[in-house]
N, C-alpha and C positions, 0 to 999 in steps of 0.2 A: 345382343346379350340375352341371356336365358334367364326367364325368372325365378325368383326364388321361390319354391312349394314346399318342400319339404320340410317337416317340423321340427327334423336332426337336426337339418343344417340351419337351421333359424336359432340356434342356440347358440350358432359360433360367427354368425352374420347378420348384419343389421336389417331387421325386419322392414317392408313398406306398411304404409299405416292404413286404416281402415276403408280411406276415400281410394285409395289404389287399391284395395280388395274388391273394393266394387264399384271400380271402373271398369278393372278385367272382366267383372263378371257382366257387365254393360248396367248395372242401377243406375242412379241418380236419387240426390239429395230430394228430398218432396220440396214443394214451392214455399210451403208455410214456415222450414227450417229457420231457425234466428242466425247473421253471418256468427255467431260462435258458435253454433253447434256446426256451419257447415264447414268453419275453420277448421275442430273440431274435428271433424270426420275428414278431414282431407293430411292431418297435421302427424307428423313424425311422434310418437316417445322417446326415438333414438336420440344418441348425441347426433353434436351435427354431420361429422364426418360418416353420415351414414351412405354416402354415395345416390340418395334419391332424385329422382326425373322430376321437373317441375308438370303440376297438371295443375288443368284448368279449376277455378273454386266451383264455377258453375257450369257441368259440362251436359251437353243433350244426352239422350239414353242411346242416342246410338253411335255414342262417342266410339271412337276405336282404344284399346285398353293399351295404359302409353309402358312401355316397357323398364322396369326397375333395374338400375348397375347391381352389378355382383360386387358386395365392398372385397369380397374377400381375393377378386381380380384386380386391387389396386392397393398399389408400395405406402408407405405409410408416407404420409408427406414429412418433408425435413425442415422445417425452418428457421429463416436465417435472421435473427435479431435485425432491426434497424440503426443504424450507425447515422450518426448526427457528422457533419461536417467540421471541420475544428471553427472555423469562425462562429459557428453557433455553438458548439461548446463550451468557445470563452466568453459568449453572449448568458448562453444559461447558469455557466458557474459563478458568473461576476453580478447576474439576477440573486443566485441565492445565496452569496456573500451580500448581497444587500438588504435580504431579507432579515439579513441573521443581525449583523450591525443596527438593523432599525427598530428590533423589536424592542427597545429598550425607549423608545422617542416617539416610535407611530404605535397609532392605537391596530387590534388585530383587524379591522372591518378595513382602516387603509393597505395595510396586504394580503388580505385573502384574497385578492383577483391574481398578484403576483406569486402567493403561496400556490393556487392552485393551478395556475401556467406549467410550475416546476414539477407537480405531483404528475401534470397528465403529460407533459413531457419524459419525465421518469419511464410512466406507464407505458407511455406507447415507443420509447425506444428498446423496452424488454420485447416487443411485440414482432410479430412478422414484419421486415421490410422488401418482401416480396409482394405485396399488397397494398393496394389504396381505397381504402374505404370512403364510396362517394354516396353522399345523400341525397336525394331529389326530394327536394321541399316545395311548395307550392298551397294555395289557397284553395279552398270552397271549389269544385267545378274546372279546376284549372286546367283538369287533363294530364297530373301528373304519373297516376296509377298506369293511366293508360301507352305514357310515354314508356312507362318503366316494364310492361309488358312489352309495348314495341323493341326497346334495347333486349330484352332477353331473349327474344324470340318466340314467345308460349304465353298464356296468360298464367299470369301467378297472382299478381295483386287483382282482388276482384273490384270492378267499376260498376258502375251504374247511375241513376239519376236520384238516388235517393243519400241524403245527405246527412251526417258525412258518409263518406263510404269506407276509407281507409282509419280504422279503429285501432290500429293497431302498428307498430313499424315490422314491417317484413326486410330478410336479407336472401341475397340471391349473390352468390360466388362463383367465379367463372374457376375457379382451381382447387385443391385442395390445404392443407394448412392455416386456414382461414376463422378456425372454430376461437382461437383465443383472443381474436379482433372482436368479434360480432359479439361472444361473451363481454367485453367490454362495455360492450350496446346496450348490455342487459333483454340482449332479444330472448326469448328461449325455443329452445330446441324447433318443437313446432311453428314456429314462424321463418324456416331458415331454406331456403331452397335451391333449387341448381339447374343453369338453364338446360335445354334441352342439348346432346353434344352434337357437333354439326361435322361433317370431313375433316376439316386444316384442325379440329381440336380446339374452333374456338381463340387461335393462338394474338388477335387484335387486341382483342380484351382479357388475355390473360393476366388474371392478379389482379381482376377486378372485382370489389363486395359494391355490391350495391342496393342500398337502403331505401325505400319504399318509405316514406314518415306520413305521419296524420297530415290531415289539414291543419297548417297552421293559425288559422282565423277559425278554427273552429268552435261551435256552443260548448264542446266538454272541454272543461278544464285539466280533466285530463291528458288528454290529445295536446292540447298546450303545453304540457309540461313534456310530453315524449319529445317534441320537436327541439324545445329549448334545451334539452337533457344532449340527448345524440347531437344537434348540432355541436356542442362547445365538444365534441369526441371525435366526429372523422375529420377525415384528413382533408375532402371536398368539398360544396355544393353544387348542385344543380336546381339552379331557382326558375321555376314555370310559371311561366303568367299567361295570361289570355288577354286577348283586344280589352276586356271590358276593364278590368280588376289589374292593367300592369302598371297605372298611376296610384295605385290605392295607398294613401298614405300610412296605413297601420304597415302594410310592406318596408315602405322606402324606412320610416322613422324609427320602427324596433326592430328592422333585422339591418335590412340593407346597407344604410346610413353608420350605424354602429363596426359593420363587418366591412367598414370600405377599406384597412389593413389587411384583410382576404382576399383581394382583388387575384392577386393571382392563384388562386383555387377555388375558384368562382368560375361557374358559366351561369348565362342567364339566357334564356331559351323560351320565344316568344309563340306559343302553339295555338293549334285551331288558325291557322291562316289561311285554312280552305273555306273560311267563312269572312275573306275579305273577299271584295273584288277589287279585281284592276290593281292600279298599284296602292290602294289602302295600305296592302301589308306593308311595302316600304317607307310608308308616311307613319303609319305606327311603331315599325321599326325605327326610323329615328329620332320618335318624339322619345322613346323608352331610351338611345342611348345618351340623349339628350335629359333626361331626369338621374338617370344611372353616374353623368357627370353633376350633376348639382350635390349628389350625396357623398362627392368626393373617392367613388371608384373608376380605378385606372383601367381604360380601356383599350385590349388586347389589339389594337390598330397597328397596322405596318409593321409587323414582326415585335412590336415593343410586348415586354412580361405587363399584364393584366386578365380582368373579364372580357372570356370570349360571350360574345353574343350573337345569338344565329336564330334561326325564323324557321320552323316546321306545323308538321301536323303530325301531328302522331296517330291520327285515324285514316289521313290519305298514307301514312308513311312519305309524303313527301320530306325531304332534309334531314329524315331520323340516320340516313346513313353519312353525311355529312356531318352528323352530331358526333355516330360512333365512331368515327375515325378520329376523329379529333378528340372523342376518349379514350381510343385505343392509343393515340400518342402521347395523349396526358399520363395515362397510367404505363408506359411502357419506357417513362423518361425511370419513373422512381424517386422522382423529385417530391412529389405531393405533402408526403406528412414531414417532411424539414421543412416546408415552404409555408406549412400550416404551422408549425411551431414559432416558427422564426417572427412570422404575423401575430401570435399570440404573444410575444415577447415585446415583440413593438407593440402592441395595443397595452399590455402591463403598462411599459414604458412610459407612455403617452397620456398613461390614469396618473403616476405617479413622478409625471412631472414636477407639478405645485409644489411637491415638497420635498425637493431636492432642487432642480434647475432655479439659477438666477443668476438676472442679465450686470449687476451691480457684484463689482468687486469688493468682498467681504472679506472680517478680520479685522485685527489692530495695529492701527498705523504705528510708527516709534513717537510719533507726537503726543497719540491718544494714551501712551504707554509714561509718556513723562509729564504729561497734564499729571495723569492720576499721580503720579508717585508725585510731583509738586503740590496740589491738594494734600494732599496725606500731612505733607511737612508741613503747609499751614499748618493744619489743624493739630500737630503736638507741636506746633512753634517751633519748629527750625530755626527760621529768620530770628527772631527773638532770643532763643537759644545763645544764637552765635554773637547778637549783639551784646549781653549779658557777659557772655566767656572774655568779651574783646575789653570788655570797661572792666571789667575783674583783674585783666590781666594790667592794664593801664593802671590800672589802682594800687594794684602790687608794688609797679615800678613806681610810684611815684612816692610810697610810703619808704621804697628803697633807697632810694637816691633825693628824696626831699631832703632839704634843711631841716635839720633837728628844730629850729624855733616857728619853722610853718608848720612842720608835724606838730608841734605841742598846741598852739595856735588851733590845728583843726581839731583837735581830739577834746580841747578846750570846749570848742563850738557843738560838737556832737554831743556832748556830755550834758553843756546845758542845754541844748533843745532835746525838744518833747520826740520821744518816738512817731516817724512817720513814714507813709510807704508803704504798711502792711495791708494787705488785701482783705478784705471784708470776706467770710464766709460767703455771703451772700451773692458779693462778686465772683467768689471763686465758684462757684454752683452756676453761674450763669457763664463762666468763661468753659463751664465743663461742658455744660447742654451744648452752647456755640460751637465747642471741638466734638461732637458727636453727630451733630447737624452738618457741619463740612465733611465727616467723614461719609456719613449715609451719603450727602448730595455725590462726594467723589463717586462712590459703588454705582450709581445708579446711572452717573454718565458713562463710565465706563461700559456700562452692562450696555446703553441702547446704542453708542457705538460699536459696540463688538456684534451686536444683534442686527445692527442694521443694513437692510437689503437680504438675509437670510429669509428661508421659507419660513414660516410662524410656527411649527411644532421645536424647527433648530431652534431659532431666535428664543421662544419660551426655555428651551433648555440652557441657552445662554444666562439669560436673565436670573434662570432657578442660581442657579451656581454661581454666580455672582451673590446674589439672596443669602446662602450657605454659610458662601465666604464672609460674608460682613457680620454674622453673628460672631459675637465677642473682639470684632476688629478694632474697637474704641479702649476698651480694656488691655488689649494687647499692647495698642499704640502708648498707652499712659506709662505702663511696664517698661516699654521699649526708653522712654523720653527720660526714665528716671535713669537705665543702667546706660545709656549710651550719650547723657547728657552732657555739662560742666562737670569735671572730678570733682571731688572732693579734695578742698585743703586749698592750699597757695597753686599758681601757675608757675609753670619749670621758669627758672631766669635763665638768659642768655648769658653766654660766658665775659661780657665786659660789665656784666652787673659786679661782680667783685671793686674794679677797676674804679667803676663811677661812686661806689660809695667808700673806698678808700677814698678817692678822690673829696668825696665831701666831709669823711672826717678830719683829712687836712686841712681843708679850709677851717670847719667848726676848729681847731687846735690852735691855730692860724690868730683867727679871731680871740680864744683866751689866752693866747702868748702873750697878742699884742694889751688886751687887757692887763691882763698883770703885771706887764713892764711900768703901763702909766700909774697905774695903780700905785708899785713900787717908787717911781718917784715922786707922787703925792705927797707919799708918807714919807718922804725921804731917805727913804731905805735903798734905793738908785741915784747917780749921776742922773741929774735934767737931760734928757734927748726926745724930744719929743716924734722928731720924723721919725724915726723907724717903728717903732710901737704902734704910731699910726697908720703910718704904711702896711705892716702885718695885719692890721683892722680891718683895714681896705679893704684889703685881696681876700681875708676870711671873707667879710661883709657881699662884695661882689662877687666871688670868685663863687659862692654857696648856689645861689639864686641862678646864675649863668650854667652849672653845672646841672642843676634839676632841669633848666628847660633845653639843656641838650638832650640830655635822657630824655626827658619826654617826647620830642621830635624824632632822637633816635627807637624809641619804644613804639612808633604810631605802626612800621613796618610790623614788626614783630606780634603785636596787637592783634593787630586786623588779621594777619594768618593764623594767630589764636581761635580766633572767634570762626572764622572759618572753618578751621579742622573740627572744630565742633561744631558747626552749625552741618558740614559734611555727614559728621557719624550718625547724626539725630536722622538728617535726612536720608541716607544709604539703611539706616534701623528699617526707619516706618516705610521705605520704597521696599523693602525685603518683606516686611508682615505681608504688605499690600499684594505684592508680587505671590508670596507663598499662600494666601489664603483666597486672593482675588483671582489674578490675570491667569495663575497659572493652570485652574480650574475651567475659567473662562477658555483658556486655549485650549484645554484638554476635547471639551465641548466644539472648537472651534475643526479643531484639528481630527476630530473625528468626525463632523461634517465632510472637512475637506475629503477624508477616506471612504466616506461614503459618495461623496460626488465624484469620484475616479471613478468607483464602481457602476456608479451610474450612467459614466460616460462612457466607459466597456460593454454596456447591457445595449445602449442607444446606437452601438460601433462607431462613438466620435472621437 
């Protein structure tokens, strides 16, 4: 390639930056430089796609001056969105129907880990899926910078013993198209670079970014926050450790342990093994994939999906090319960021278990459905009700078809005694609290049946809405007990009611026939015969009394279905209130758990 000089053409092509001015010219940065200024002087203005050669941060004076691409010699890259597979499609869209269903029941802190799954989902399926962006993370010392020079082939990230070193995340793209991934990263411009181009074009690791991050354990809290930022963004890791720091518990417990649903976009990569002897390196090696399964990542063994784990030096170069290969076949699958979403899904999944998943089968039984509607009728006296309607209707008949001289007789007796029976204010005020007290206590069992075994945000929404319903449910029910009670007025008679009290006016008739015949020959106004007269008396006299207590035997049928139909309507009233103000809200609540627990088992692929 031929550099670019000319100051025309630097107006229609992307300039190299100050540290490539004077590298060609052979300078060098002075020793006392701070790494931002030397970054600084080495670092692009351009966008990314400026086509620049990765050089050294810290090169001798008598570097050779590395040669800059002509952008203007290269096609514009075309790229091709990433496409999710349908099974995580119905994974992500049955997540964000979940989201949406919940937000009315969970607070927003329990789904922002789910909200923002779908966001960066979203984002990175707008995004190139001809690229995988991998990050190499690592601690203090670890030798990650130095790895990440070795994969590129050039030094780009600059090393050293002075700690930290890496201030900053650097990216390095082996293709072009790449610039709206890395913008993602929030890198800029000048930290973005391109490895050196080699014969085959680089074609292994084509479609590879890859990310240079701070030290993870590092003193600036800054650097902390790069790593935890860009990690939850690419699509990889590559986690570096060394002999001393690969047990180090801040490692395993806030990255490793947390990201063991990453397992397969995960390598874990044990370097400096040239500073084992013997076989050290493979006893460290297996104590590391032996802590790597305590934190519950699956290990890429016998062809199975997980964490590859492999042993180099990144200063001998020993196993770095056994690394590359095996990210040249990671990134050439194109699997990477579905396999990274997919794991984000399930880690959602997995936070918002507790409230949704449960192992007890929830809802209202028909039992728990007709306890409550039987409470209810206590408490506006069904039962009572119906016995009431059934001696009402008794009562009727028996004023029907009685003897005219037992009716007079009772009516006698009610006349002179004193009014009794009526209910005292005081009683009625206490039978009122009593039916209001059975009402509450009904709501409240229903509610912790209906709630029980539910996650506690459902269960409280159960409960609210049971709460709802039972305001003015006692008032309702008093309403109901008056219009659906005993009618008003007489009970209907049966049609041999005509019959039995013809029946006993013949008798009463019976009896003054036969009076007035004896009567008549008292006074002489008749021939003497005494039998028949008295015989007529008889049959009045027995025939009366015989006929009321048929009626009455035949009325105990008729009765009792009285009091029934009405103890039915009182109860069908108050099981309707209870049903329309209670159960049917409670299910509402129930039944859209249940809706959301399909979704939830779409999201989980159960």
């Amino acid at each position: 390639m031929t550099a670019i000089t000319d100051r025309d053409s630097t107006e229609h092509a992307d300039q190299p930056d100050d540290g490539a001015n004077r590298a060609r010219s052979g300078a060098r940065p002075s020793p006392g430089a701070s790494q931002g200024e030397r970054a600084a002087r080495t670092d692009s203005p351009e966008p990314w796609d400026d086509g620049l050669i990765a050089r050294r941060v810290t090169e001798p004076a008598d570097a050779p001056a590395l040669p800059a691409l002509d952008s203007r010699s290269i096609a514009p890259a075309t790229v091709t969105p990433l496409v999710y597979d349908a099974p995580l499609r119905t994974r992500l869209e049955a997540l964000r129907e979940l989201v949406g269903l919940s937000r009315t029941r969970l607070d927003s802190r329990t789904l922002s880990e789910a909200g923002r799954v779908l966001d960066e989902a979203s984002a990175r399926r707008r995004l190139s899926g001809q690229h995988t962006v991998v990050a190499i993370a690592g601690a203090t010392g670890s030798g990650k910078s130095q790895l990440f020079n070795a994969l590129a082939g050039v030094t780009i990230s600059e090393t050293g013993v002075r700690r930290p070193t890496t201030a900053a995340p650097i990216a390095c793209s082996w293709s072009d198209g790449a610039a709206s991934l890395i913008e993602r990263l929030g890198i800029p411009p000048r930290l973005r670079r391109r490895p050196l181009p080699s014969g085959d074009g680089d074609s292994p690791l084509r479609g590879l970014v890859l990310v240079d991050l701070p030290d993870h354990d590092s003193a600036a809290v800054q650097h902390r926050e790069h790593v935890d930022r860009i990690l939850a963004l690419v699509d990889a890791v590559i986690w570096v450790v060394d002999p001393e720091k690969y047990a180090d518990a801040l490692l395993h417990e806030r990255y490793l342990r947390p990201m063991a649903a990453h397992a397969e976009v995960m390598f874990v990569v044990l370097n400096q093994i040239d500073r084992l002897p013997g076989e050290a390196a493979e006893q460290v090696l297996d104590d590391l994939r032996r802590l790597l399964d305590e934190d519950g990542i699956a290990l890429g063994e016998y062809g199975e999906p997980g964490t590859t784990v492999l042993a180099l030096s990144a200063l001998t170069g020993d196993g770095v090319g056994e690394l590359r290969e095996a990210l040249g076949q990671f990134v050439s699958e194109r699997g990477a960021p579905a396999r990274r979403v997919s794991a984000d899904v399930d880690l959602a999944a997995a936070r918002l278990r507790p409230v949704y998943a449960t192992r007890r089968r929830t809802g209202l039984s028909e039992q728990a459905r007709e306890e409550f509607a039987d409470r209810l009728a206590d408490a506006v006296g069904a039962t009572a009700a119906g016995e009431a309607a059934e001696r009402a209707w008794l009562r009727n008949a028996n004023r029907a078809c009685g003897t005219p001289w037992l009716r007079l007789w009772r009516w006698y007796q009610d006349r002179g005694e004193p009014a009794t029976g009526r209910i005292p204010a005081r009683a009625q005020a206490d039978e009122e609290a009593t039916a209001r007290q059975r009402v509450e206590q009904a709501v409240r069992t229903v509610a912790d049946r209906a709630s029980a075994g539910l996650p506690a945000p459902w269960a409280q929404a159960v409960r609210e809405a049971a709460a709802r319903g039972a305001q003015g449910l006692p008032e309702a029910l008093d309403e109901l007990s008056v219009r659906a009670g005993v009618p008003a007025g007489r009970p209907p008679r049966p049609g041999w009611w005509p019959v039995a009290v013809l029946s006993q006016a013949s008798m009463t008739i019976l009896q003054f026939l036969g009076g007035l015949w004896l009567l008549g020959q008292i006074i002489g106004f008749m021939a003497p015969n005494l039998g028949v007269p008295v015989l007529l008396m008889v049959i009045g006299i027995v025939g009366g009394p015989l006929i009321e207590w048929s009626c009455r035997m035949a009325a105990r049928g008729p009765g009792r279905r009285y009091g029934l139909e009405a103890e039915r309507r009182l109860r069908e009233a108050a099981a309707g209130c209870g049903r329309a103000r209670v159960l049917d809200p409670v299910a509402a609540e129930l039944l859209r758990y249940q809706e959301v627990r399909e979704q939830y088992g779409r999201v989980v692929g159960a």
